[in-house]
DSSP file (Angstrom, degrees, kcal/mol; ACC not computed):
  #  RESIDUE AA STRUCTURE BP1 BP2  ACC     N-H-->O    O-->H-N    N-H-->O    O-->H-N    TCO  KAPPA ALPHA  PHI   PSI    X-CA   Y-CA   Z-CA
    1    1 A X     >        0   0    0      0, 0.0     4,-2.1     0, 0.0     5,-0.3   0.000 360.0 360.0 360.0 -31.8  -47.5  -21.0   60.1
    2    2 A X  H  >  +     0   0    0      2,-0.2     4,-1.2     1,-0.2     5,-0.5   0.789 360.0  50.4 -80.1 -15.3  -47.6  -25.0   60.3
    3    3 A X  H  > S+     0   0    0      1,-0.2     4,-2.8     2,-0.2    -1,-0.2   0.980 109.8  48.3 -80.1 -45.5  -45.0  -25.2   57.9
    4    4 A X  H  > S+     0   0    0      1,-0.2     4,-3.1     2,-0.2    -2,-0.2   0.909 114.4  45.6 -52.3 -39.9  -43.0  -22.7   59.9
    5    5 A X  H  X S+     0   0    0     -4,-2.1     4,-2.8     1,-0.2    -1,-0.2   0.854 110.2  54.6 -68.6 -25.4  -43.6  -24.8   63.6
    6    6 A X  H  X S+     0   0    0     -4,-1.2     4,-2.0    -5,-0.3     5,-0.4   0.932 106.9  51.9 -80.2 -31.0  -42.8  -28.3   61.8
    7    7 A X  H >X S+     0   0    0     -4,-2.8     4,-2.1    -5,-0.5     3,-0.9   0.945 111.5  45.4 -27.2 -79.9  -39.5  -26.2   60.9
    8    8 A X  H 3X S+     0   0    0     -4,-3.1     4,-1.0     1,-0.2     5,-0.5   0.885 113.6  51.6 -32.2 -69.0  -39.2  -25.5   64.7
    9    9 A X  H 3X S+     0   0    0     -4,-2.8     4,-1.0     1,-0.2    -1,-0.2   0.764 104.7  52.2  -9.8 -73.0  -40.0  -29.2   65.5
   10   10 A X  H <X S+     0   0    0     -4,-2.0     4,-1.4    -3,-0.9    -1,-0.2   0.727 111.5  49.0 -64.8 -41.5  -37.4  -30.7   63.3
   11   11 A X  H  X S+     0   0    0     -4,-2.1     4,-0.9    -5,-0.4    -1,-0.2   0.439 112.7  45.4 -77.9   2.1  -34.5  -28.4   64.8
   12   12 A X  H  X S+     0   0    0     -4,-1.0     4,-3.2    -5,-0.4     5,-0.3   0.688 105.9  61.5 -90.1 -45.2  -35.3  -29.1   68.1
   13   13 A X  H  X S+     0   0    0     -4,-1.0     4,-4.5    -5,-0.5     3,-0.2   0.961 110.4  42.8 -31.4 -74.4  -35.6  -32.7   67.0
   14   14 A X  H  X S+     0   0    0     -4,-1.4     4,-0.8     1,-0.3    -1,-0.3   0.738 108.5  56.6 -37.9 -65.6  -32.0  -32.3   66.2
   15   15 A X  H  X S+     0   0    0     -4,-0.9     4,-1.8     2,-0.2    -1,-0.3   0.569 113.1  40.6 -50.7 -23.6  -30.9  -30.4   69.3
   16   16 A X  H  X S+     0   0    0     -4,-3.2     4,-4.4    -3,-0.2     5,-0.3   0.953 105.6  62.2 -82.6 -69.9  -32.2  -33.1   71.8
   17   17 A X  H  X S+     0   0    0     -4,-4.5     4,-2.3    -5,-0.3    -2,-0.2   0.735 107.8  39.6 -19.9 -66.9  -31.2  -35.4   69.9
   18   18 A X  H  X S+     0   0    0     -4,-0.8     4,-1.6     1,-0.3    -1,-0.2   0.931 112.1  60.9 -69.9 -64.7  -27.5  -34.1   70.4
   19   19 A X  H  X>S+     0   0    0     -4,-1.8     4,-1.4     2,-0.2     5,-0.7   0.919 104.4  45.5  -8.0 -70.1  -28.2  -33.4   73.9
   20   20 A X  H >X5S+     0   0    0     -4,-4.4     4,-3.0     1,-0.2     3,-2.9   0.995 113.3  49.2 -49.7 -50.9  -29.0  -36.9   74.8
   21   21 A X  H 3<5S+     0   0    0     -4,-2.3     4,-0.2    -5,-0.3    -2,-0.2   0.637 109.4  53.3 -68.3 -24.4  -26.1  -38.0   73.0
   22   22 A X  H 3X5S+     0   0    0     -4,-1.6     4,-0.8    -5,-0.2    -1,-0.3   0.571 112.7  47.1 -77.2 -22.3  -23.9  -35.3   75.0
   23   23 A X  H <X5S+     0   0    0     -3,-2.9     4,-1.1    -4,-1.4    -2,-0.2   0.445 104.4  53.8-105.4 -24.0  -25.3  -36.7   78.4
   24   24 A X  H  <<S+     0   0    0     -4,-3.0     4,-0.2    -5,-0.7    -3,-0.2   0.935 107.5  61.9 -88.6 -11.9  -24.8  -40.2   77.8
   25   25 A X  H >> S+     0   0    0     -5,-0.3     3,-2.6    -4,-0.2     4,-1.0   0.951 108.1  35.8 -19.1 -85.7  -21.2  -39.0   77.1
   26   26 A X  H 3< S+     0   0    0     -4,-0.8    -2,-0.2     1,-0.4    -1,-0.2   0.422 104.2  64.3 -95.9  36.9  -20.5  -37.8   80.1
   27   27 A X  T 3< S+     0   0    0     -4,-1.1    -1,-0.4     1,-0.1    -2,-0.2   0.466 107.2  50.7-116.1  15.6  -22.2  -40.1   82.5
   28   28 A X  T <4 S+     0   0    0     -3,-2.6    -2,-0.2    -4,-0.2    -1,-0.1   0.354 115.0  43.2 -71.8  -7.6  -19.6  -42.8   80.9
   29   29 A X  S  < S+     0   0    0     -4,-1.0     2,-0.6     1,-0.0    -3,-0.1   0.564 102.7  87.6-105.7   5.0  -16.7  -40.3   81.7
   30   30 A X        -     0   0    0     -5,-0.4     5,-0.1     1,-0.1    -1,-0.0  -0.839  67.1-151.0-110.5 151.4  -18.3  -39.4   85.3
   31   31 A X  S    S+     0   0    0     -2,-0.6     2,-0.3     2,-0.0    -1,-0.1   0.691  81.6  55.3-101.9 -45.5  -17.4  -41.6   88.4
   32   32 A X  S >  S-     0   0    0      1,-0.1     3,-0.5     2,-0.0    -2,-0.0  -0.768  74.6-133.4-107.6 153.5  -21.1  -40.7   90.1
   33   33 A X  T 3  S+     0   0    0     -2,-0.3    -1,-0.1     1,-0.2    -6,-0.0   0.031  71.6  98.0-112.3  29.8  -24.6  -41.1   88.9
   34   34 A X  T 3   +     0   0    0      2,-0.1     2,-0.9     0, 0.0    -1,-0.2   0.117  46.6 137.9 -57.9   0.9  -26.6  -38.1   89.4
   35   35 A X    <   -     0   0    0     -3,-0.5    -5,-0.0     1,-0.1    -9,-0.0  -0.574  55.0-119.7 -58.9  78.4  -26.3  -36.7   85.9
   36   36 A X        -     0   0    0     -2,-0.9     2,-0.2     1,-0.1    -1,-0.1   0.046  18.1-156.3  -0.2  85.8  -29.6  -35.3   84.5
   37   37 A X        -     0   0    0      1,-0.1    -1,-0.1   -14,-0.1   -17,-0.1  -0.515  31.5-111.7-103.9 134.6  -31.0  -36.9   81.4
   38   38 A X        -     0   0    0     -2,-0.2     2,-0.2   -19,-0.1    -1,-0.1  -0.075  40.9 -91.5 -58.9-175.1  -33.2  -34.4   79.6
   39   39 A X        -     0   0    0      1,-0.1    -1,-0.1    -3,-0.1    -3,-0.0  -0.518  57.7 -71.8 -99.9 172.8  -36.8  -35.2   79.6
   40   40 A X        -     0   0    0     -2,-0.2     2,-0.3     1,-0.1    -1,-0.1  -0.218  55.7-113.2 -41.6 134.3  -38.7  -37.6   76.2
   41   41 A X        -     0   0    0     -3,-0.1     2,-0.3   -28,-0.0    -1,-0.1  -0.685  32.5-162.3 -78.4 160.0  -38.9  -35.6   73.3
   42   42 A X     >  -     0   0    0     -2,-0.3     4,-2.7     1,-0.2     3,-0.3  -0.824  14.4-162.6-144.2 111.3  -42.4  -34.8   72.3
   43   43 A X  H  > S+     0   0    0     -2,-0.3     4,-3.1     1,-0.2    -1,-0.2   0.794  94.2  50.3 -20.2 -66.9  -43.2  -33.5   68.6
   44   44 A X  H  > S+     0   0    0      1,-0.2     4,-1.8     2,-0.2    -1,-0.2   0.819 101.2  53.2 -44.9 -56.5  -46.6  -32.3   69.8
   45   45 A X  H  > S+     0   0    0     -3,-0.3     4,-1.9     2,-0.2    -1,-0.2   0.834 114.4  51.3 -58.9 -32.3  -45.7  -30.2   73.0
   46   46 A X  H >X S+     0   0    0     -4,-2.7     4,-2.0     1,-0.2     3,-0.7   0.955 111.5  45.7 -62.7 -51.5  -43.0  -28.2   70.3
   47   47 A X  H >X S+     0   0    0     -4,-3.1     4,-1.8    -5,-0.3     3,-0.6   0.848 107.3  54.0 -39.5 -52.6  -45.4  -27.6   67.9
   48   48 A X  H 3X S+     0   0    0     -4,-1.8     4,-0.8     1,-0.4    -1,-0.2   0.707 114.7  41.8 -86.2 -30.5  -47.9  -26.5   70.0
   49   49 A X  H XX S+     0   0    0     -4,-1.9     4,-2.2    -3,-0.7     3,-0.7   0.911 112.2  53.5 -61.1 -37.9  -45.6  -23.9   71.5
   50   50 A X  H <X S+     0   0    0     -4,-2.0     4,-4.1    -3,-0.6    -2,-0.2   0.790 107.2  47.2 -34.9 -62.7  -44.4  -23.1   68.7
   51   51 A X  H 3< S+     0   0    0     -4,-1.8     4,-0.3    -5,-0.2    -1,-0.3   0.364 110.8  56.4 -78.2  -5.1  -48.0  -22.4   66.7
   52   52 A X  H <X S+     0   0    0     -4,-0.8     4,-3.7    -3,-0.7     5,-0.4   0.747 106.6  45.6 -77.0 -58.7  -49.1  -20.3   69.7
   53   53 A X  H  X S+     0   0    0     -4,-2.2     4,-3.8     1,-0.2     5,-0.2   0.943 118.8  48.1 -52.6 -45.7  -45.9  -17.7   69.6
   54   54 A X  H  X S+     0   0    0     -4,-4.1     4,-3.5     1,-0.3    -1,-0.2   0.837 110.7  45.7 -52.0 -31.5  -46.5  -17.6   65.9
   55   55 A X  H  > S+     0   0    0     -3,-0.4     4,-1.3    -4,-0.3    -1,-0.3   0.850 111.6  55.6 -80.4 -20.0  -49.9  -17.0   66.3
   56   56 A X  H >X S+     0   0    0     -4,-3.7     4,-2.2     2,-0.2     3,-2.2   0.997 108.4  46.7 -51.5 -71.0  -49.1  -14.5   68.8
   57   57 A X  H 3X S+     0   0    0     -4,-3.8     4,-1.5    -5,-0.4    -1,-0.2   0.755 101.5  61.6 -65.5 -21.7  -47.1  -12.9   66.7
   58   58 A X  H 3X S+     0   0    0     -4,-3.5     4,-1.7    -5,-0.2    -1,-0.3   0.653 111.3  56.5 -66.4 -19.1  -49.8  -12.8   63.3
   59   59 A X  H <X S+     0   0    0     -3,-2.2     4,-2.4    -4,-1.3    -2,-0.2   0.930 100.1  45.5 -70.3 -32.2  -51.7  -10.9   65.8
   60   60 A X  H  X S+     0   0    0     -4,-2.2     4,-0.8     1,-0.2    -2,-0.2   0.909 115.2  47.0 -69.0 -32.9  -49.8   -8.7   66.5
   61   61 A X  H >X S+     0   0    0     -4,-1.5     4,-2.0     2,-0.2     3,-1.6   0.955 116.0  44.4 -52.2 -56.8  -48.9   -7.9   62.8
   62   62 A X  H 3X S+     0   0    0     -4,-1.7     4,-0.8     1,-0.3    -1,-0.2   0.900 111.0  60.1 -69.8 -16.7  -52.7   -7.9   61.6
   63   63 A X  H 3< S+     0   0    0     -4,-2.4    -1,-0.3    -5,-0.2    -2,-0.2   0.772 108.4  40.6 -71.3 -25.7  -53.0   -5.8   64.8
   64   64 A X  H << S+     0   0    0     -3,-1.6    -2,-0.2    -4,-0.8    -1,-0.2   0.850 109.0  58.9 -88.3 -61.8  -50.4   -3.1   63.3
   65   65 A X  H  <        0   0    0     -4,-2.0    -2,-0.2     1,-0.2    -3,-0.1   0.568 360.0 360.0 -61.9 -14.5  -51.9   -3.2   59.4
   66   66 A X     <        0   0    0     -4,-0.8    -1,-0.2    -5,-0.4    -2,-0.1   0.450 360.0 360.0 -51.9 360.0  -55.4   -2.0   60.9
């Protein structure tokens, strides 16, 4: 299951990443400066979602093989 969340992590990583890099984009092509920058990524907070749906979902499985 950690190997699967650090998955999750690293493709998120990736998608923010691109994000940022998509915003800083268009607040050079836009004329006003209200443009939303997403918020810091943070490694931890994915994981941690991450390893709770999974573990959600190994209950529900061992909950099913019973």
């Amino acid at each position: 299951m950690e190997e699967i969340a650090a998955q999750q992590v690293l493709s998120y990583r990736a998608k923010h990443d691109a994000a940022l890099e998509a915003v800083s984009v268009l607040r050079k092509a836009t004329p006003w400066a209200d443009i939303v920058h997403p918020r810091r990524f943070d490694d931890e907070h994915v994981r941690k979602h991450w390893r709770a749906r999974f573990a959600e979902l190994a209950d529900v499985i061992d909950r099913l093989l019973r």
